[in-house]
C-alpha positions as CSV (number, residue, x, y, z in Angstrom):
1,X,-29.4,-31.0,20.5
2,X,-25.7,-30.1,21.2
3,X,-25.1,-29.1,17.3
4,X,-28.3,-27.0,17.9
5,X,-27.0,-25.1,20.7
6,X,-23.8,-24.5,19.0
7,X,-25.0,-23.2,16.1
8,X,-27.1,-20.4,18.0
9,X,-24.4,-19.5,20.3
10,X,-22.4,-19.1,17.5
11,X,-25.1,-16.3,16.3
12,X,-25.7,-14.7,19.3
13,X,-21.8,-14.4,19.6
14,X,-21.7,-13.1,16.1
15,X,-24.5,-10.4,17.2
16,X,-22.6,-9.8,20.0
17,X,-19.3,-8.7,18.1
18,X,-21.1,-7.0,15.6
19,X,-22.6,-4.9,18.2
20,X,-19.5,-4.1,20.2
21,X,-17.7,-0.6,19.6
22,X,-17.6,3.3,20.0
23,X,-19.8,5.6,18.8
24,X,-19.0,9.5,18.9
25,X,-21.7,11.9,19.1
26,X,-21.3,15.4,18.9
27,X,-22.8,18.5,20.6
28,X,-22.0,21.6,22.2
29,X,-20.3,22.4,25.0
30,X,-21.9,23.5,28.1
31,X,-20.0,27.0,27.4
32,X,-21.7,27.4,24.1
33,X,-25.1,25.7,25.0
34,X,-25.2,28.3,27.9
35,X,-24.2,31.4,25.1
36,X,-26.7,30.4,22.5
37,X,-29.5,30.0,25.4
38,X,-28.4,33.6,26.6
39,X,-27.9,35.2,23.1
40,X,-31.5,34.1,22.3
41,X,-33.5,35.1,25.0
42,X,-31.3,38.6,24.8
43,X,-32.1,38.7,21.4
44,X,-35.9,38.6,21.6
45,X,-35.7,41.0,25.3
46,X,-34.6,43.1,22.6
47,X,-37.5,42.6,20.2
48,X,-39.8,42.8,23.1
49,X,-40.1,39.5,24.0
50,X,-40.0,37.5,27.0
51,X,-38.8,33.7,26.1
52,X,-37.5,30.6,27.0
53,X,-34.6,29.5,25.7
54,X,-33.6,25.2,25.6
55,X,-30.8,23.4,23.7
56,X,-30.5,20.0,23.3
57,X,-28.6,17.2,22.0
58,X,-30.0,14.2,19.8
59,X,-30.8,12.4,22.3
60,X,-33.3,15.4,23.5
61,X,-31.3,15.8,26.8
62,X,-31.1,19.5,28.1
63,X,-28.0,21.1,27.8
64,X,-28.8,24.1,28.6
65,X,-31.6,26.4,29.6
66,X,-32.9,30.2,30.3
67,X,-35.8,31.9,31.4
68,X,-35.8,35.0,30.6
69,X,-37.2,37.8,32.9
70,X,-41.1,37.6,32.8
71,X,-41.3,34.8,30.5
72,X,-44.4,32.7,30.6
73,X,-44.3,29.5,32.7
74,X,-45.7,27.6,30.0
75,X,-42.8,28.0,27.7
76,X,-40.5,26.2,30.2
77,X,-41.9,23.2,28.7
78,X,-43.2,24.5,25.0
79,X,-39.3,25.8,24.3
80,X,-38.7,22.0,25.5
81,X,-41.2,20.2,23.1
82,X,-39.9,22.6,20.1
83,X,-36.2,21.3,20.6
84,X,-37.1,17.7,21.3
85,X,-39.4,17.4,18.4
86,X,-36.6,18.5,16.1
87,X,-33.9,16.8,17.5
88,X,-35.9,13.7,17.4
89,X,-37.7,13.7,14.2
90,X,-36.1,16.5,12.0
91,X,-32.9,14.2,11.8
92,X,-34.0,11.5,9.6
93,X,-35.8,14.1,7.1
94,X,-33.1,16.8,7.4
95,X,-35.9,19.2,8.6
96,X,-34.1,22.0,10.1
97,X,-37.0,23.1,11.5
98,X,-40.1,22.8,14.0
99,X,-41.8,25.3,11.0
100,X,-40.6,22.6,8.1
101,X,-41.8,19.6,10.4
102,X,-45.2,21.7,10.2
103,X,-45.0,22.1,6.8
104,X,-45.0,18.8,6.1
105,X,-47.5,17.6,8.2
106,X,-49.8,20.0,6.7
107,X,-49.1,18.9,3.7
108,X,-49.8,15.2,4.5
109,X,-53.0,13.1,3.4
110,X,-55.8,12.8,6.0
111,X,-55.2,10.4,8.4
112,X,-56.8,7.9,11.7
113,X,-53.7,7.5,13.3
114,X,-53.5,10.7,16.0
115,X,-50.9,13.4,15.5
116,X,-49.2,13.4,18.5
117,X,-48.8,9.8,19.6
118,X,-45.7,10.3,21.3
119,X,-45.0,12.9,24.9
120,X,-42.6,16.0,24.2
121,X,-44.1,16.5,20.7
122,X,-45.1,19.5,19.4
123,X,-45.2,21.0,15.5
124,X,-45.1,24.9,17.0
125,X,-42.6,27.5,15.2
126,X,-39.8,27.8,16.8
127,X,-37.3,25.8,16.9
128,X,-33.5,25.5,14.5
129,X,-31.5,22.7,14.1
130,X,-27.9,23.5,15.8
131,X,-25.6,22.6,12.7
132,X,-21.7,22.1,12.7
133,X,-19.7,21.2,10.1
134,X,-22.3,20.0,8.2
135,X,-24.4,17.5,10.6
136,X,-27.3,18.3,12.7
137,X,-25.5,18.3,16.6
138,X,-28.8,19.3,18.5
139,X,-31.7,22.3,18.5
140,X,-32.2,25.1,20.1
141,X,-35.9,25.8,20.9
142,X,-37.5,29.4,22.3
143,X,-40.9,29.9,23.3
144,X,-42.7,32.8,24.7
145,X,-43.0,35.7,21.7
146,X,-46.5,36.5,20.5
147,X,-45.7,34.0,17.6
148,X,-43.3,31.1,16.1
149,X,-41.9,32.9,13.1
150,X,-40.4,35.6,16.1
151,X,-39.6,32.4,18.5
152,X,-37.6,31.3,15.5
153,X,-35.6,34.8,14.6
154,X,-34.3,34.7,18.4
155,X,-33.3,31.1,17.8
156,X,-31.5,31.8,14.2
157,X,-30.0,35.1,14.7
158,X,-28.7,33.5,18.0
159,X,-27.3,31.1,16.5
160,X,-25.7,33.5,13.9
161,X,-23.6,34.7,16.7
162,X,-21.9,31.2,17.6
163,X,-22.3,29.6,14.2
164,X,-18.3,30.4,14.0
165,X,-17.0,28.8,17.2
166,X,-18.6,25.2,16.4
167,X,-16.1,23.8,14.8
């Protein structure tokens, strides 16, 4: 009985120092999550639009947000669900994209299990990954132009602006 107990505290010890350490995760700064926000909503007010305008990091926390004069109060959350569901299932398919994630799904075989099993989830046009250095940091998500594929041109050309500074 004693040997037993040994042997699995000597596991979960193992486990345990396996486990331990730092992980580093990078994302914007507040500074920049507030720019790209601003750029984008300014950059579709410009086109027309009235959006919404939400960054997050990978864990699909806010970093930043903007409504923009007039925008719909719908797209508080939709500009929400478009980051999210990039940040949280682009990553492991390098999808850069709400419109690739759409893509995809299109392209899948017919299916019973539902299509949006999980809250926050959305396929809609509209949101980029935010890229530095070569790894996926977070997404930027707008919402509130008469379609995606414009939702998406705020986001990118936004993110042309800053795309320099993320280092």
């Amino acid at each position: 009985m004693l040997r037993i107990s040994a042997v699995s505290l000597a596991i979960a010890m193992a486990g345990t120092a396996q486990a331990q350490g730092i992980i580093t995760l990078q994302k914007l700064s507040a500074q920049l999550a507030n720019e790209l926000v601003g750029e984008s909503v300014a950059q579709c007010a410009r086109n027309g639009y009235k959006v919404v305008a939400v960054v997050v990091d990978l864990d699909g926390v806010r970093q930043a947000v903007l409504r923009g004069d007039g925008a719909p109060i719908h797209s508080m959350d939709n500009a929400y669900y478009k980051a999210y569901t990039l940040a949280s299932m682009g990553l492991a398919r390098k999808e850069e994209s709400t419109k690739q994630i759409a893509d995809r799904m299109a392209k899948a075989p017919p299916s019973n299990v539902p299509v949006f099993p999980l809250p926050n989830i959305t396929y809609a046009q509209g949101a980029v990954a935010i890229i530095a250095n070569g790894e996926t940091i977070g997404a930027l998500g707008v919402s509130g132009a008469p379609g995606g594929n414009f939702d998406e041109e705020c986001a990118r050309a936004a993110l042309g602006k800053i795309k320099d500074r993320m280092k």
